[in-house]
Gaussian input, Z-matrix of N, CA and C with variables (Angstrom, degrees):
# hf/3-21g

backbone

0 1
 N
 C     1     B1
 C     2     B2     1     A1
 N     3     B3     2     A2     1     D1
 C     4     B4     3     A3     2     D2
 C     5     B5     4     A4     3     D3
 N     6     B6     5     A5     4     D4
 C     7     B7     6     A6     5     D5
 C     8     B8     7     A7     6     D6
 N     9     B9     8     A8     7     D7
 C    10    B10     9     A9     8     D8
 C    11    B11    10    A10     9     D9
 N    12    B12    11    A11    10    D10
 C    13    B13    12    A12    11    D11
 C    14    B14    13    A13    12    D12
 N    15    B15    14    A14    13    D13
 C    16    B16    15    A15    14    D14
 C    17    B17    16    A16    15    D15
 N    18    B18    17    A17    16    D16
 C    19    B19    18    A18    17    D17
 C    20    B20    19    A19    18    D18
 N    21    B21    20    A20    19    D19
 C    22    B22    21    A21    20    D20
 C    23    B23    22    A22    21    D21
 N    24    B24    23    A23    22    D22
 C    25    B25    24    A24    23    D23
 C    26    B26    25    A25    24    D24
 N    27    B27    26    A26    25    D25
 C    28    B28    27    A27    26    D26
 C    29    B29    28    A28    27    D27
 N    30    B30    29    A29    28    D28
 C    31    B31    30    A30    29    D29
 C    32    B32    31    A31    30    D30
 N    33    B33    32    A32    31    D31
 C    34    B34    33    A33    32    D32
 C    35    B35    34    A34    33    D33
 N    36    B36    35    A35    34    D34
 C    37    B37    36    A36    35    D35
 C    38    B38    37    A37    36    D36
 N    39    B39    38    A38    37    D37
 C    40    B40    39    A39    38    D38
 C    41    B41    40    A40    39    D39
 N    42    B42    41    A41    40    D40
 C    43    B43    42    A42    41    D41
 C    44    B44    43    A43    42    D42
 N    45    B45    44    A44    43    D43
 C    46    B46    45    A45    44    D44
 C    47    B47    46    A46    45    D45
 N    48    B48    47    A47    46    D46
 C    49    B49    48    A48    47    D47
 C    50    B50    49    A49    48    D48
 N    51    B51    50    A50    49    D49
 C    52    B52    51    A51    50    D50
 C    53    B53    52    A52    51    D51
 N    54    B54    53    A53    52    D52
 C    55    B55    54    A54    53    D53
 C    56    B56    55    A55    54    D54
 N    57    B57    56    A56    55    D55
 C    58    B58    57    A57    56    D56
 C    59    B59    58    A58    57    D57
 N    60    B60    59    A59    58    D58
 C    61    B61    60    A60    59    D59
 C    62    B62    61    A61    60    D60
 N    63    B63    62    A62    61    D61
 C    64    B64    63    A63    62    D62
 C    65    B65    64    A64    63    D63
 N    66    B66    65    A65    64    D64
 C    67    B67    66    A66    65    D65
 C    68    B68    67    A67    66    D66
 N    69    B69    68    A68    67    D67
 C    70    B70    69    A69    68    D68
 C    71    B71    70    A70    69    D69
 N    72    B72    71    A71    70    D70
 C    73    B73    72    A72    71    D71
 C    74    B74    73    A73    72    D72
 N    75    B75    74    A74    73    D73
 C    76    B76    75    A75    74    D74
 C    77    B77    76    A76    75    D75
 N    78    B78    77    A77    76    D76
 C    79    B79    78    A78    77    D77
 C    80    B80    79    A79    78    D78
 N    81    B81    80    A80    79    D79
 C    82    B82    81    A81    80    D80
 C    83    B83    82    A82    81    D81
 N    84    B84    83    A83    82    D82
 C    85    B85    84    A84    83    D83
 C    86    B86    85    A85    84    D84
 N    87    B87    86    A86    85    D85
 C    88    B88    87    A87    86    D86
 C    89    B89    88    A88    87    D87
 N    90    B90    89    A89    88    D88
 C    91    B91    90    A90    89    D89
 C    92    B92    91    A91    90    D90
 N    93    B93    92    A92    91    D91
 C    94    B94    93    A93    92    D92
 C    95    B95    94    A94    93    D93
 N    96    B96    95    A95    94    D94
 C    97    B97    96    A96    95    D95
 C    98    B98    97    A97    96    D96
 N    99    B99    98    A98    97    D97
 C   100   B100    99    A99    98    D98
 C   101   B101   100   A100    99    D99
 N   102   B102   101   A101   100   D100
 C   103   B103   102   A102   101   D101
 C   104   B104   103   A103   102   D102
 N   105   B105   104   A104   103   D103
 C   106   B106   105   A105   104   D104
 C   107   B107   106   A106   105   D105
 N   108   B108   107   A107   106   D106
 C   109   B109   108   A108   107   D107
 C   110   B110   109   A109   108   D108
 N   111   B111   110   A110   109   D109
 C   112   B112   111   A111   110   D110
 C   113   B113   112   A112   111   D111
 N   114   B114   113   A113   112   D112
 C   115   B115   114   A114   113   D113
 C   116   B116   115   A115   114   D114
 N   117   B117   116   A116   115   D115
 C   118   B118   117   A117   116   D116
 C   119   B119   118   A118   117   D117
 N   120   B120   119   A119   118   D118
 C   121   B121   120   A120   119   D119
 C   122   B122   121   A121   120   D120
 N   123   B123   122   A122   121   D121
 C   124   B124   123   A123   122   D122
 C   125   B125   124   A124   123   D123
 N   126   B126   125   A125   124   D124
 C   127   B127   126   A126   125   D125
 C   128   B128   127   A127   126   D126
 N   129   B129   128   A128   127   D127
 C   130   B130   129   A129   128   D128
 C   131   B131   130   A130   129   D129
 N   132   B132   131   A131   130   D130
 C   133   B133   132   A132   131   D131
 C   134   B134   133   A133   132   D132
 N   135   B135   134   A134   133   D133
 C   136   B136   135   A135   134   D134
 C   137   B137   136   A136   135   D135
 N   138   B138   137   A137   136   D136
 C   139   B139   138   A138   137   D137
 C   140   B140   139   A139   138   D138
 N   141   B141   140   A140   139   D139
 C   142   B142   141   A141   140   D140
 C   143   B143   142   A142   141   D141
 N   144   B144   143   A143   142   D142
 C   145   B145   144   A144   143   D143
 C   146   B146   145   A145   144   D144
 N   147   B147   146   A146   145   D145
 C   148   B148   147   A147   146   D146
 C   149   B149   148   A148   147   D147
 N   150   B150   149   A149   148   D148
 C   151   B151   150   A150   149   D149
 C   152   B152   151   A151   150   D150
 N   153   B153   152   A152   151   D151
 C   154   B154   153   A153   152   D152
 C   155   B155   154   A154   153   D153
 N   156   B156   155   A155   154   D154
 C   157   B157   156   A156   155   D155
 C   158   B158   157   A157   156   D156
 N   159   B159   158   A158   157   D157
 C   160   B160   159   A159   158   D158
 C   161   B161   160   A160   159   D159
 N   162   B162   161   A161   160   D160
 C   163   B163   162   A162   161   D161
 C   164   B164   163   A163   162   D162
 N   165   B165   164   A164   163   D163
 C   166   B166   165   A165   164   D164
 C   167   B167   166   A166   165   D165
 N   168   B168   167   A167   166   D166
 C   169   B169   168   A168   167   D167
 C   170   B170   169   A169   168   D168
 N   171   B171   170   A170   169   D169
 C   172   B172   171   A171   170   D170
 C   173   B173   172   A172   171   D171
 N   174   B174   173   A173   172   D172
 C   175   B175   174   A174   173   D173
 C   176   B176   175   A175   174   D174
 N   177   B177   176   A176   175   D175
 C   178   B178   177   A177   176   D176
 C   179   B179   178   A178   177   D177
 N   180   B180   179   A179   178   D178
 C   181   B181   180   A180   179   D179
 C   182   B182   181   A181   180   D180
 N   183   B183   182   A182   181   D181
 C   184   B184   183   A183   182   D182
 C   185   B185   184   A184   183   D183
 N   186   B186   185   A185   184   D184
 C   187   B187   186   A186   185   D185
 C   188   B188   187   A187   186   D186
 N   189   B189   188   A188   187   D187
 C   190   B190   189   A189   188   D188
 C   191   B191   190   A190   189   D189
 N   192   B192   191   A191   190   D190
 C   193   B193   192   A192   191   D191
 C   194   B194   193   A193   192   D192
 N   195   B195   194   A194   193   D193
 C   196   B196   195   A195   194   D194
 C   197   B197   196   A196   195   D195
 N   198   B198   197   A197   196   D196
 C   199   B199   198   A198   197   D197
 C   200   B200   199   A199   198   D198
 N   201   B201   200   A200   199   D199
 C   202   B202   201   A201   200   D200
 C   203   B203   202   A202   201   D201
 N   204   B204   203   A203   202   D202
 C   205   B205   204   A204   203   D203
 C   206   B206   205   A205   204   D204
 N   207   B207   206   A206   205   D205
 C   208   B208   207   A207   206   D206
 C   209   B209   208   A208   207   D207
 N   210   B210   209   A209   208   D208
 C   211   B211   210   A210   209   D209
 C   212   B212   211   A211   210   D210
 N   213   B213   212   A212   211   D211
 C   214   B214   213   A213   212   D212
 C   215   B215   214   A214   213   D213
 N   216   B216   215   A215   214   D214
 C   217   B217   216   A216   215   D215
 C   218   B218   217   A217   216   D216
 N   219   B219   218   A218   217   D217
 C   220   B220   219   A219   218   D218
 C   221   B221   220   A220   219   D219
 N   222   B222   221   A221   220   D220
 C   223   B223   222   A222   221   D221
 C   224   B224   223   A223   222   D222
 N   225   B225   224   A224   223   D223
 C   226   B226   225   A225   224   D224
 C   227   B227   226   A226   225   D225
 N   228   B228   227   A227   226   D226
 C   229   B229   228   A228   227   D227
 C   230   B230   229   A229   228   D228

   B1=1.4500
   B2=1.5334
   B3=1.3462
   B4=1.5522
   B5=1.3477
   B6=1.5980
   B7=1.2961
   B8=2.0123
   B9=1.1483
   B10=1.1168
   B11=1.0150
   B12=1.9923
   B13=1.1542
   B14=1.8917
   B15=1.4497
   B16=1.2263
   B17=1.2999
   B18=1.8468
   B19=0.9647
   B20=1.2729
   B21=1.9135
   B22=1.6298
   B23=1.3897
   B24=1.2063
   B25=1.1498
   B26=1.9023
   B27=1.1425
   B28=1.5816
   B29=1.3970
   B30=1.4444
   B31=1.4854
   B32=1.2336
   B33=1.6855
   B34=1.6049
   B35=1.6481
   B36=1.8902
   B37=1.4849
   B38=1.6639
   B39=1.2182
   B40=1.6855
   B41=1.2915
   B42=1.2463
   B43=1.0235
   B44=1.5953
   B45=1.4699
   B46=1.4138
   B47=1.1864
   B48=1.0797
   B49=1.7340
   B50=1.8815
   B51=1.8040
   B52=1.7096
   B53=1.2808
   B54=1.2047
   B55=1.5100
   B56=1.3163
   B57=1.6682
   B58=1.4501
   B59=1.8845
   B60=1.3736
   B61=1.5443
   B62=1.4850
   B63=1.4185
   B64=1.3250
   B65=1.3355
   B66=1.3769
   B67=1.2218
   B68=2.0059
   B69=1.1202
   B70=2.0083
   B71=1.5581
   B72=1.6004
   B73=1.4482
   B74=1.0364
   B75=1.3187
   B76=1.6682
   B77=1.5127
   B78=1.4602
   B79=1.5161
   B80=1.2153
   B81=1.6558
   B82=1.5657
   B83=1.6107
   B84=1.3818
   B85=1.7046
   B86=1.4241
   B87=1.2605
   B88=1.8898
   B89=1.3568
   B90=1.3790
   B91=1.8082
   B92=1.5747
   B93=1.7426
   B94=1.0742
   B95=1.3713
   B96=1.2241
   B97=1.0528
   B98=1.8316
   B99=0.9723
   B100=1.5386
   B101=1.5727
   B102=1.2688
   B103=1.3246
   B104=1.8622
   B105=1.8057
   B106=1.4911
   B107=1.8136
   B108=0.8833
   B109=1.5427
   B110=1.5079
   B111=0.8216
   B112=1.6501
   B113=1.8160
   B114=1.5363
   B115=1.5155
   B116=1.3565
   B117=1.5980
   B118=1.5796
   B119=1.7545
   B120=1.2811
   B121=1.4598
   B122=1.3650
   B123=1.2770
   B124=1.6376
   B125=1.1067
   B126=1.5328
   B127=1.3383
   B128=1.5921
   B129=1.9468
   B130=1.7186
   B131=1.6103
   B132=1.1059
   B133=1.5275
   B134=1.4289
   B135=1.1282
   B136=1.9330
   B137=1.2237
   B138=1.3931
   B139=1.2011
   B140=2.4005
   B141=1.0157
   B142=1.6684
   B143=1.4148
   B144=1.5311
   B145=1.3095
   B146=1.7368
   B147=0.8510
   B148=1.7528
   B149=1.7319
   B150=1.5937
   B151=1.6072
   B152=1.0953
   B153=1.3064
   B154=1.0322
   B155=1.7399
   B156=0.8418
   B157=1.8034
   B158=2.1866
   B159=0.9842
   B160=1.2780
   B161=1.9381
   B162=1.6231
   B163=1.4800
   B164=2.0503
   B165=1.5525
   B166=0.8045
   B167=1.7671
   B168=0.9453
   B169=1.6826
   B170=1.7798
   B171=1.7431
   B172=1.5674
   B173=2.0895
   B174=0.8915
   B175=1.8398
   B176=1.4955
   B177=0.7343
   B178=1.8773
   B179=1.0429
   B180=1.8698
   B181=1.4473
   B182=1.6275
   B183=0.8914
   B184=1.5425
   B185=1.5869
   B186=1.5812
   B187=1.5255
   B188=0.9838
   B189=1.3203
   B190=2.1878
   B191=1.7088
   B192=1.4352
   B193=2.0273
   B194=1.9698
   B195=1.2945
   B196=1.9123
   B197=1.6372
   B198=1.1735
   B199=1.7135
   B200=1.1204
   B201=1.1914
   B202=1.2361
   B203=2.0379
   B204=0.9305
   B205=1.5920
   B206=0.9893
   B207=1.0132
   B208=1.8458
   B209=1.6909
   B210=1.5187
   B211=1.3030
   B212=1.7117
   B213=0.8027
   B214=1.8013
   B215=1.3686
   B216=1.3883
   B217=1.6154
   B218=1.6905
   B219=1.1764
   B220=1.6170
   B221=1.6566
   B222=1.2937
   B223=1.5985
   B224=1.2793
   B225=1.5700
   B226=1.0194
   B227=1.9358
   B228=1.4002
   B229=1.5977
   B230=1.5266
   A1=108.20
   A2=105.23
   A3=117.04
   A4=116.85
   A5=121.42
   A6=111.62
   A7=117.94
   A8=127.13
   A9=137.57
   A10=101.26
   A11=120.84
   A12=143.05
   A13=98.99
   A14=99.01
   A15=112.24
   A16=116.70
   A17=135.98
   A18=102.66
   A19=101.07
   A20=138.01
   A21=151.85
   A22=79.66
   A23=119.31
   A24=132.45
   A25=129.44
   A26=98.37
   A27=116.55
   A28=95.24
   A29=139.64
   A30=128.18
   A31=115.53
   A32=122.78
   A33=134.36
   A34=97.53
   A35=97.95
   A36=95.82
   A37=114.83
   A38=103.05
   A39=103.84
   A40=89.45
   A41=124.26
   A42=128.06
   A43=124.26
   A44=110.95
   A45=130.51
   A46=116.13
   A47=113.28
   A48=99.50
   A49=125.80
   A50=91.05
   A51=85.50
   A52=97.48
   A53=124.12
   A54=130.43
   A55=99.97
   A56=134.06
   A57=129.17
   A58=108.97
   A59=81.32
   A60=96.04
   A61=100.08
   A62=111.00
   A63=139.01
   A64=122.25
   A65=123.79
   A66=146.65
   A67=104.30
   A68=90.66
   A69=78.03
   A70=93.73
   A71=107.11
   A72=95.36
   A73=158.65
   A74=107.25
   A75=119.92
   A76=108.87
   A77=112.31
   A78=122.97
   A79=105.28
   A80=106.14
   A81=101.20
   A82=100.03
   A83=116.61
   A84=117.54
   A85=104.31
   A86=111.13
   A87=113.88
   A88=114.54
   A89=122.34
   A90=115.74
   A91=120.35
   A92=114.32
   A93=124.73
   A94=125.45
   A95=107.72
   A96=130.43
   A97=111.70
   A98=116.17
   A99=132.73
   A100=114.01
   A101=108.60
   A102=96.03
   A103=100.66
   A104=89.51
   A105=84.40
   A106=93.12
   A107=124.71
   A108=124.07
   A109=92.43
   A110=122.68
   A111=126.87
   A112=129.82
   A113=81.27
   A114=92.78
   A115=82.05
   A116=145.43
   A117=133.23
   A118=98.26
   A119=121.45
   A120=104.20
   A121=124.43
   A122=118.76
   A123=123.85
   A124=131.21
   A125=121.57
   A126=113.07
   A127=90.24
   A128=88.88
   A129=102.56
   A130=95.92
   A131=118.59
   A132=146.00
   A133=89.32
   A134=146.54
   A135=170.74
   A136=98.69
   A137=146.04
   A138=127.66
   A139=89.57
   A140=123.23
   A141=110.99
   A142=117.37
   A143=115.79
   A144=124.05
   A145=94.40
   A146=127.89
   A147=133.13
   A148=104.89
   A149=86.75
   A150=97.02
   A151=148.62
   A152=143.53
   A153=133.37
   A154=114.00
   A155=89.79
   A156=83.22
   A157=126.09
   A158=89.34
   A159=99.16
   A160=115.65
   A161=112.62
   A162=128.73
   A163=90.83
   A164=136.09
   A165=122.34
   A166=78.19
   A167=96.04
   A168=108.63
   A169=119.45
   A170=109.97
   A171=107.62
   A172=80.68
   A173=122.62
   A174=121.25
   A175=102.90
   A176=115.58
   A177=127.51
   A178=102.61
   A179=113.06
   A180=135.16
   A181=106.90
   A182=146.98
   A183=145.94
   A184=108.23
   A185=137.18
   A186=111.23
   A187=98.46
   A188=103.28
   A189=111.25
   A190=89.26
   A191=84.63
   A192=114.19
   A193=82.31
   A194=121.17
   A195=114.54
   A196=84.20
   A197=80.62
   A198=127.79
   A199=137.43
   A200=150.86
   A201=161.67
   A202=121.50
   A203=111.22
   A204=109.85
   A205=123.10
   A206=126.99
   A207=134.03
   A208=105.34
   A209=104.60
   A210=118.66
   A211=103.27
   A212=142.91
   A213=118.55
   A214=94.94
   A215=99.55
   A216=115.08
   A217=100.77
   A218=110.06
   A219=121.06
   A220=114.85
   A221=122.90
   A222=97.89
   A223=101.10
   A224=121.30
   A225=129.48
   A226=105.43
   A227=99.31
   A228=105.44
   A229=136.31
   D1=135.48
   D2=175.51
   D3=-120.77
   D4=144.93
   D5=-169.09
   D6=-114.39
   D7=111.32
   D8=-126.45
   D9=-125.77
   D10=98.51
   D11=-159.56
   D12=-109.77
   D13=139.87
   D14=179.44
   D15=-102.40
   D16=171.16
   D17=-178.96
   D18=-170.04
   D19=120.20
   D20=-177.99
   D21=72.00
   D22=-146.98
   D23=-156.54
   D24=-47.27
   D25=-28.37
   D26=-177.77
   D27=-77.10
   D28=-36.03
   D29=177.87
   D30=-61.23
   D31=-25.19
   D32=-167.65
   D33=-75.09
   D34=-48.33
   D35=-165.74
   D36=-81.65
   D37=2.51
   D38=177.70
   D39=-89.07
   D40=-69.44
   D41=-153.72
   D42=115.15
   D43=15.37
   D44=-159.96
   D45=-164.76
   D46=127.00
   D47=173.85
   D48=-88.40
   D49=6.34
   D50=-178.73
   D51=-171.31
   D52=158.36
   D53=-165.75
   D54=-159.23
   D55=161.07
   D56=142.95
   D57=-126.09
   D58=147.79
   D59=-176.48
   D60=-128.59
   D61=171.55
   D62=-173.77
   D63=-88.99
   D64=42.53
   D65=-145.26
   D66=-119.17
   D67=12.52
   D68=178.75
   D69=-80.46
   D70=171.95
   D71=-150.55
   D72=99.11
   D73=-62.42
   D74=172.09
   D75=-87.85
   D76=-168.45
   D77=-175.04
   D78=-118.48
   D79=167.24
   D80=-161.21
   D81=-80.61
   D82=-11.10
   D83=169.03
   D84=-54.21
   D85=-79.92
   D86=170.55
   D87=-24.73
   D88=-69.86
   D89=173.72
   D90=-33.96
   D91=-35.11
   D92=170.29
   D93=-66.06
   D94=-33.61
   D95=179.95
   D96=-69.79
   D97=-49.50
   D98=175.48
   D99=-76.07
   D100=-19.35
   D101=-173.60
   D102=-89.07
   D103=-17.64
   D104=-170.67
   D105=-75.54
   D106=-54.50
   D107=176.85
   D108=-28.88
   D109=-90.03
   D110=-176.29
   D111=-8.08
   D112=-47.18
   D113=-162.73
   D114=-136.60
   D115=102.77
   D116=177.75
   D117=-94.92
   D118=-2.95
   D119=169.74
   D120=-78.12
   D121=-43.33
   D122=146.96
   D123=0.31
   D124=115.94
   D125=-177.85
   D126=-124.09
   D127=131.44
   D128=-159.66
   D129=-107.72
   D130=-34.98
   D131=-179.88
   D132=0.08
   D133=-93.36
   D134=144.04
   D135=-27.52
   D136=18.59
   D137=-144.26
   D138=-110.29
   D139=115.69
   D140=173.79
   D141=-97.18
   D142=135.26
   D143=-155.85
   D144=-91.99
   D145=164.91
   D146=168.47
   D147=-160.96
   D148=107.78
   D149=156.83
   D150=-92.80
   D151=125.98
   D152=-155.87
   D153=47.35
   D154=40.37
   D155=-173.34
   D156=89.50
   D157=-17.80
   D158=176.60
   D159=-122.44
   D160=152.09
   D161=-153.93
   D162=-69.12
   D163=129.34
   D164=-153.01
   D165=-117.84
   D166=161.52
   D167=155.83
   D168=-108.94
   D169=166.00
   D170=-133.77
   D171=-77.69
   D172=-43.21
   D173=167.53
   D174=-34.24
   D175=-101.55
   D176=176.89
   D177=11.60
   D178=108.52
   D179=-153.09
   D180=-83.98
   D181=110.32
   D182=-167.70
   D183=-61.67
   D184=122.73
   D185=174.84
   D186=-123.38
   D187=167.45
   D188=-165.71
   D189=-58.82
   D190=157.21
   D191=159.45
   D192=76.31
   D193=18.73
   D194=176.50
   D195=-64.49
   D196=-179.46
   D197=162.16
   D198=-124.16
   D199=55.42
   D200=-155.10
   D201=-73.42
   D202=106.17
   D203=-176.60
   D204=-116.18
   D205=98.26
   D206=179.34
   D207=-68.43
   D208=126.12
   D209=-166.25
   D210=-105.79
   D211=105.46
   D212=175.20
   D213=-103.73
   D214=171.83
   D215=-162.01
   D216=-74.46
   D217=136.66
   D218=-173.49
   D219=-114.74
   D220=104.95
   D221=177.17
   D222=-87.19
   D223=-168.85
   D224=-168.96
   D225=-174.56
   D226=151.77
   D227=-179.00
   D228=-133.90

């Protein structure tokens, strides 16, 4: 089990700011992949993954008790 934090705008469109799924195992492409199943209004396109605290790449094997954080692109001024 992985626990699957949302984040600015992607928390509005989930509707949640955190979830866990059954995702140890897979790659952080697949998580992407599921969340888009999950939520198909979501636009993940720009979307940056962070595991455990750090920027993951789409290989980067997910293991139970992760942390998963969906980053979407943020401007700022």
């Amino acid at each position: 089990m992985i626990t699957i934090f949302y984040f600015a705008g992607l928390r509005e469109a989930a509707g949640k700011a955190q979830e866990q799924a059954e995702l140890a195992g897979h790659t952080v492409s697949e998580l992407l992949e599921w969340v888009g199943h999950q939520y198909p209004h979501l636009s993940l396109d720009a979307v940056r993954v962070a595991v455990n605290e750090e920027y993951a790449l789409a290989e980067d094997i997910l293991q139970a008790g992760d942390t998963a954080a969906l980053i979407p692109p943020v401007s700022g001024g």
